[in-house]
Every structure is written in C-alpha cells, then in structure tokens.
C-alpha positions as CSV (number, residue, x, y, z in Angstrom):
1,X,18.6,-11.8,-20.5
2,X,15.0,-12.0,-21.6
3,X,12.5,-9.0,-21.0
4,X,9.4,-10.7,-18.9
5,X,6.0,-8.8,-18.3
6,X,6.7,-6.0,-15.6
7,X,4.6,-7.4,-13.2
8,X,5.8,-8.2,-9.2
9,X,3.9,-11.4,-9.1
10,X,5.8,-12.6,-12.2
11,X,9.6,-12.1,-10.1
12,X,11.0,-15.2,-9.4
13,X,14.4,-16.0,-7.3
14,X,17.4,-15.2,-9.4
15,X,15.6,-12.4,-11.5
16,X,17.1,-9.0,-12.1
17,X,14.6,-6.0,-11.4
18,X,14.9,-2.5,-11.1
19,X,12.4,-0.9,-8.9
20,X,11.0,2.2,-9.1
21,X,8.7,3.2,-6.1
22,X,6.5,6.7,-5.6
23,X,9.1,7.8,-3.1
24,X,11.3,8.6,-6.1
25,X,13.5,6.0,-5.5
26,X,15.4,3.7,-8.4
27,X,17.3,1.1,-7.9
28,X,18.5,-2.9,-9.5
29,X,18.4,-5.5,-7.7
30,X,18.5,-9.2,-7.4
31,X,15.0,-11.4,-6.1
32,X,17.3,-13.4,-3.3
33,X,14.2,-15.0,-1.7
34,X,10.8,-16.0,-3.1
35,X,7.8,-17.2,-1.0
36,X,3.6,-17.9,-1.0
37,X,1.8,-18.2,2.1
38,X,-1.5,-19.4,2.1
39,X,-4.4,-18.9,5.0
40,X,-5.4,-21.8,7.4
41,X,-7.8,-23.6,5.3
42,X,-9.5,-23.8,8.8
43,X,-10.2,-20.0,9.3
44,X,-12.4,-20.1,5.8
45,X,-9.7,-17.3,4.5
46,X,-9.2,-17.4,0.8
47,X,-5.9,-15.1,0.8
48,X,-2.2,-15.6,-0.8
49,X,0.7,-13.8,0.5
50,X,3.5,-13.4,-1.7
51,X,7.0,-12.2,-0.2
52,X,9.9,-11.0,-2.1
53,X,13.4,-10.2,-0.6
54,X,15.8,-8.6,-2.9
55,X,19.5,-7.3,-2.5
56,X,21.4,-4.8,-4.7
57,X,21.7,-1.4,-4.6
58,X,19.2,-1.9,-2.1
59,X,18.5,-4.4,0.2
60,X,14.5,-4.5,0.5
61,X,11.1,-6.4,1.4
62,X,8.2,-6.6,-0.7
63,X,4.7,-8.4,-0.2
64,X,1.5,-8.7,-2.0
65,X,-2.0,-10.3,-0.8
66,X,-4.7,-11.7,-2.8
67,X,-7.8,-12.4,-1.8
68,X,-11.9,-12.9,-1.3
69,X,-13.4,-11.0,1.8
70,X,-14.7,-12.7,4.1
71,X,-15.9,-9.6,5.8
72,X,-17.3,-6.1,5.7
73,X,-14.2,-5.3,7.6
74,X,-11.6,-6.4,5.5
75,X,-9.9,-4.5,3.4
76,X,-10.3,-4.6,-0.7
77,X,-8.0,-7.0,-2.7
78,X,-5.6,-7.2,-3.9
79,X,-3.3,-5.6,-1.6
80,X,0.1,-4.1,-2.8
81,X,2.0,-3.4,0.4
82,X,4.8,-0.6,0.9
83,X,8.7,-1.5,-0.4
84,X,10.5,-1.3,2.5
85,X,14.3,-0.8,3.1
86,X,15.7,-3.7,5.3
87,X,18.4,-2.5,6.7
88,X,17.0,0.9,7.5
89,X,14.0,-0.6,8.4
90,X,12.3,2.2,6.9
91,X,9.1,2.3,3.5
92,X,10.7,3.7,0.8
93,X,7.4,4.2,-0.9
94,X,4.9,1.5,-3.0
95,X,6.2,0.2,-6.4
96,X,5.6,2.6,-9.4
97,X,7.1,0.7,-12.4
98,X,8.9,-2.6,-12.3
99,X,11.6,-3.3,-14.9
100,X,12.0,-7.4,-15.2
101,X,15.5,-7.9,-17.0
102,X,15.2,-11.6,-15.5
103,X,17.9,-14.1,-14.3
104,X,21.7,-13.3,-15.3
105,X,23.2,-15.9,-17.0
C-alpha cells in the first residue's frame, strides 16, 4: 500500500482510510462509493459536491462543497460537512485527521 496525502478530496473508491473525527472516534475503513455533483449551470452556482460512502468498522457518509458565493447569504467555502454513521443515522463528529493507506492489493 502506498501512503497518499491525508487529504478527503484525495480518497478515491477502493482506498483504505482510517478516520479520526472530533467526536473522539477512530475507525478503518474502505471508500465503497465515490461521487461529484456539480450545480445547474443554469442557476449561475459555481459549487462541487463531493460524496464519500465508506464501510468498515464503520459504515459512514461524508461530503464536502466547494465553491464561489453567489450571495451575502451563503455560507463561506469550502464547506467540510459532519461524518455521519449510516446505520445509526447519527454525526459522529467532523474529520480530525485522515490516514490514506490507499487501495489493498
């Protein structure tokens, strides 16, 4: 396994990570699912959504959003949203360190 820069945005399907989050949670698991969402051109958004699912010790939900603001109102980018637990259905906290070990071979 090859070490990658701990950053989310770097986590591609198939890579090991271990998580921890400010809840004081640890855990390894495996990215199962990968996906970027873009705004409707036709709103005049500039924002990416990335979405991580990962199963292991844990099975959990992550996203991140990128963006420009098109508005006073919105909020300031990027956005790093909460890790939540999805079977619980319950935050376990946001991401304090992320360990990349990468994809088992």
């Amino acid at each position: 396994m090859t070490e990658n820069t701990a950053d989310l945005r770097n986590v591609v399907e198939g890579d090991t990570v271990t998580i921890e989050t400010t809840e004081g949670h640890t855990f390894e698991v495996e990215c199962v699912f990968y996906e970027k969402q873009h705004a409707d051109p036709r709103s005049g958004l500039v924002r990416e959504t990335n979405l991580w699912q990962f199963e292991g010790d844990r099975n959990a939900t992550v996203s991140f959003t990128d963006g420009l603001k098109a508005s006073p109102d919105d909020p300031e980018f990027p956005v790093h949203n909460e890790v939540w637990d999805s079977d619980e259905e319950e935050t376990l906290g946001y991401i304090e360190s992320l360990t990349i070990a990468g994809a088992k071979v």
